[in-house]
N, C-alpha and C positions, 0 to 999 in steps of 0.2 A: 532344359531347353533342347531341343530338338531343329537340326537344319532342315531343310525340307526345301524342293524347286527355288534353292536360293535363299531360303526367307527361314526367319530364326520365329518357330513357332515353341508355345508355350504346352506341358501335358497338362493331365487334369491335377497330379501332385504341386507342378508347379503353381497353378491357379489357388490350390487348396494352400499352399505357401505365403501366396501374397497376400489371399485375403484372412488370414490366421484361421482358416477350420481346416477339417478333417477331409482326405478324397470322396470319403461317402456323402458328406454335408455339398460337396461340389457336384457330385452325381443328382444327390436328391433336387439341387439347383436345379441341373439339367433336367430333367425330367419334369419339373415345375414347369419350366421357361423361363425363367427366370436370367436365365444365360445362357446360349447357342454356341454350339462349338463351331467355329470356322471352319473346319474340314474334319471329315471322319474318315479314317483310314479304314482299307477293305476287314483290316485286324479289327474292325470299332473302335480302335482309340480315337481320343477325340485329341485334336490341335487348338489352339486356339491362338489368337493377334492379339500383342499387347493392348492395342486400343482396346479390343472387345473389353477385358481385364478393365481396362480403366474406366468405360462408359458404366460397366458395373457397378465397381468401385464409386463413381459420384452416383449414380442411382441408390445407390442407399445411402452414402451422405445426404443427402438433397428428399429423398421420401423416407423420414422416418417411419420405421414399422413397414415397410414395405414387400419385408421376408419372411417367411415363418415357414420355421422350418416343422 
């Protein structure tokens, strides 16, 4: 987790943590669409808001099959 303007943002390792895959499985997410990073730093790291994480999180509860990687 990362501080940032105040606000406790999440990396993409952390993302790939909560949802149990791998960073690259969270990239190929990203690039899907699948899930939008909140802010990308000048570096391209991507930040993300726990909400984001979590509306992800019930989008695949709630649409089975809805990702393929």
């Amino acid at each position: 987790m990362n501080e940032e303007d105040g606000k406790m943002w999440l990396t993409t390792g952390d993302v790939a943590k909560q949802l149990g895959v791998s960073i690259p499985t969270v990239s190929t997410y990203i690039l899907k669409g699948y899930i939008k990073p909140d802010r990308v730093m000048p570096s391209k790291r991507k930040l993300f808001k726990q909400e984001t994480v979590n509306a992800f999180l019930n989008k695949l509860m709630y649409e089975e099959g809805s990702i393929e990687e």
